[in-house]
N, C-alpha and C positions, 0 to 999 in steps of 0.2 A: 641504788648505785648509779651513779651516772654513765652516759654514753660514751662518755672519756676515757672511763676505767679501762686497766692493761686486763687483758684475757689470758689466764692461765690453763690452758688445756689438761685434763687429768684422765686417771683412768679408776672407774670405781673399782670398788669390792661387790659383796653382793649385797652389803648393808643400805646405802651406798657411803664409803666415807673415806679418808684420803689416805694411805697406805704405803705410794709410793716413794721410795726415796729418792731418787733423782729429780721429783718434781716436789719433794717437803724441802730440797735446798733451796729452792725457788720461794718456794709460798713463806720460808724464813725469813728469806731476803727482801720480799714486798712486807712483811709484817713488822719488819725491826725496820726500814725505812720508812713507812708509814706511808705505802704508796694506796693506790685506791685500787684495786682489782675486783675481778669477779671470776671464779672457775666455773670453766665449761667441761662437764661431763663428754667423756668419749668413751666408751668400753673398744677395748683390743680389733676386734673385727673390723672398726668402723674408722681405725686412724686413719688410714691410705686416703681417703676420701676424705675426712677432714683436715688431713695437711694438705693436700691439693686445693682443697675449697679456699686455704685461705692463703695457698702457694707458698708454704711451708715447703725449708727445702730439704730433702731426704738427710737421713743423717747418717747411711753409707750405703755401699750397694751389692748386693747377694753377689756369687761365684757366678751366675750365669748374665749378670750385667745389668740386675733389672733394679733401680733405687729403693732402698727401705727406709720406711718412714717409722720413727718410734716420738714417744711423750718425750719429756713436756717440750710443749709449744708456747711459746709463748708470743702475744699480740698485742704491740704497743702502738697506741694511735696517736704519737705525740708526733708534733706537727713534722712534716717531710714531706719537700718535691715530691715525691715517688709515692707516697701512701705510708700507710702504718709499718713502722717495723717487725718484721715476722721471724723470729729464733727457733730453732731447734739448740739440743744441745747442754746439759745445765752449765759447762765450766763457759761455753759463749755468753750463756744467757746472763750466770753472776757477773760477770766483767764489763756486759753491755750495761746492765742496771748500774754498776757502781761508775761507770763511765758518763752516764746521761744523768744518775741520781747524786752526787756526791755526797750529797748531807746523810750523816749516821753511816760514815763508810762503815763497810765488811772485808775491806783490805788494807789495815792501817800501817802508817808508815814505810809504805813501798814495801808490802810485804807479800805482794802479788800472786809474784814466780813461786814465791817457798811456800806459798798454802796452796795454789795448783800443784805442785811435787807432792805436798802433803796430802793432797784428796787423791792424787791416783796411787801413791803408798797405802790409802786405806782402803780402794779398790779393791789394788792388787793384791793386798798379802794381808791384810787385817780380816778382810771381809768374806776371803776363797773361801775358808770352812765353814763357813756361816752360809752359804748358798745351799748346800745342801739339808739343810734342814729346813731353811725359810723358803724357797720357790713348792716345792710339794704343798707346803701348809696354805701358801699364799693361794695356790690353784685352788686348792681346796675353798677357798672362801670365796671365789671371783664368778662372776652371775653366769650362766649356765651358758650363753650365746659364748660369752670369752673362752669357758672353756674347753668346748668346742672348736674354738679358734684355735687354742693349744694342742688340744686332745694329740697324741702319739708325736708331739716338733720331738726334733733330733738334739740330741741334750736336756731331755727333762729329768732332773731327777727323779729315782724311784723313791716310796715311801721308805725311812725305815719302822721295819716292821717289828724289830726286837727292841726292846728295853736296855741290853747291852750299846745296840749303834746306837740308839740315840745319846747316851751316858758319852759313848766315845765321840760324838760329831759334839757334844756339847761341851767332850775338855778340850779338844782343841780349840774351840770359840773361846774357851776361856783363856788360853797361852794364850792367841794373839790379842785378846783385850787386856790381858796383865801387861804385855811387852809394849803395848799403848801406854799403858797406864804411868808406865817404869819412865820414859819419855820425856811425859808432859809433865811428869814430878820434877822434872828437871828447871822447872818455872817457879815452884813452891819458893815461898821466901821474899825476900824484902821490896821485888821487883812482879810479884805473881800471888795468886790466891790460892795455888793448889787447884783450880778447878776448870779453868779455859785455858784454851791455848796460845792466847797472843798477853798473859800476865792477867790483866783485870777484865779487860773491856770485850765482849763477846766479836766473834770474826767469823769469817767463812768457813775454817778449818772447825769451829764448834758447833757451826750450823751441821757441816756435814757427819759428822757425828753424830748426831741428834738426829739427823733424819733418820740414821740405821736405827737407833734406839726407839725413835716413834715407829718403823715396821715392825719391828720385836714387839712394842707393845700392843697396836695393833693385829698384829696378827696371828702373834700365839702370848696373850695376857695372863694367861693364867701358868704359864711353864716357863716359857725363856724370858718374859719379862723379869717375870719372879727369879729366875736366877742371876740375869746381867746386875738388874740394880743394887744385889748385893756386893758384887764383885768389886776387886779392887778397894778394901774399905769403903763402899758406899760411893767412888768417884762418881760412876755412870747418872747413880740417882741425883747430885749433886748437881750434874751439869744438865739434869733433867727442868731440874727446878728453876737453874737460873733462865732456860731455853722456852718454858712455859708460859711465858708470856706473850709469845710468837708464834703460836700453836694454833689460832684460830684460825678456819676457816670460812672464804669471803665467798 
């Protein structure tokens, strides 16, 4: 890989391998552009000190005033007065790349603003039930130094321990991924495939989709994968497939 390539900062699992969603939108976005990168591993404990190293700027700052730094990072050394471009951020980072990268946009025909509305709608209200089931599972797989880093933070979920909560945390993931699904059927037909969200041509709002579905399958493969991909007559797996080609890791 050359010395040129952009650096995508990550954070492992205990495997080690890429898990995160907020930085699968990224690693989407350099694989369907065909940029050249390379990920640099950071486990949780050690970010502070690698956004600083590479003056990465915090991406907001605790109640007591002090900057917090989270993934992904990302580190572009294309040419600038001032040095490499350094992002936090992913809705900064997709915007920067399609701004400096134009070729194979991820936001076509000025459709900008409505797929940023549409990733923080999936945030917000697609993805709440879904947090309690995937952060416990995720802890659970991330290397021992991380979770340590976590061990007792304020807001971790608790396990659930009954076979009941898990049933009910997992039919609500399923309403909000039907009332997705209900949505983007709205594309189906002479103008759309039924299966992305911009008609044919894959976008950011399918990226970011796909990033949830690669955590899900990643991180609980044998349970919630198995059950999203069926859902919705098969959409999930559908957009799995078309997405699958962007999946590598550099």
């Amino acid at each position: 890989m050359s010395h040129s390539s952009i650096l995508l900062y990550d954070a492992p699992s205990a495997a080690p391998e890429a898990w995160a969603p907020n930085i699968w939108r990224i690693r989407f976005i350099l694989n369907y552009k065909r940029l050249p990168y390379r990920t640099v591993w950071v486990e949780f404990h050690d970010v502070e000190r690698a956004s600083r190293s590479v003056k990465a700027p915090p991406t907001s700052m605790s109640r007591d005033g002090r900057p917090v730094y989270t993934l992904p990072i990302l580190v572009d050394p294309a040419l600038s007065v001032s040095g490499p471009i350094v992002l936090t951020n992913p809705n900064i980072i997709a915007e920067y790349l399609e701004t400096t990268y134009p070729a194979r946009p991820v936001f076509p025909s000025a459709s900008r603003a409505l797929q940023s509305v549409f990733a923080q709608y999936l945030s917000d209200v697609v993805l709440k039930p879904l947090l309690v089931i995937m952060v416990p599972l995720t802890y659970a797989r991330l290397p021992p130094q991380a979770q340590a880093y976590f061990r007792g933070s304020p807001g971790m979920p608790a396990y659930m321990t009954t076979v009941p909560q898990r049933e009910q945390a997992w039919a609500a993931v399923r309403d909000r991924f039907d009332q997705l699904a209900t949505m983007l059927d709205k594309n189906r037909g002479p103008d759309g495939d039924g299966v992305v969200a911009m008609g044919r041509a894959l976008s950011y709002a399918d990226f970011t989709i796909c990033s949830v579905l690669v955590w899900i399958e990643r991180v609980s493969p044998e349970d919630g994968w198995v059950r999203v991909r069926q859902w919705s007559g098969g959409r999930w797996a559908r957009l799995w497939d078309r997405c699958s080609s962007y999946m590598e890791v550099l």
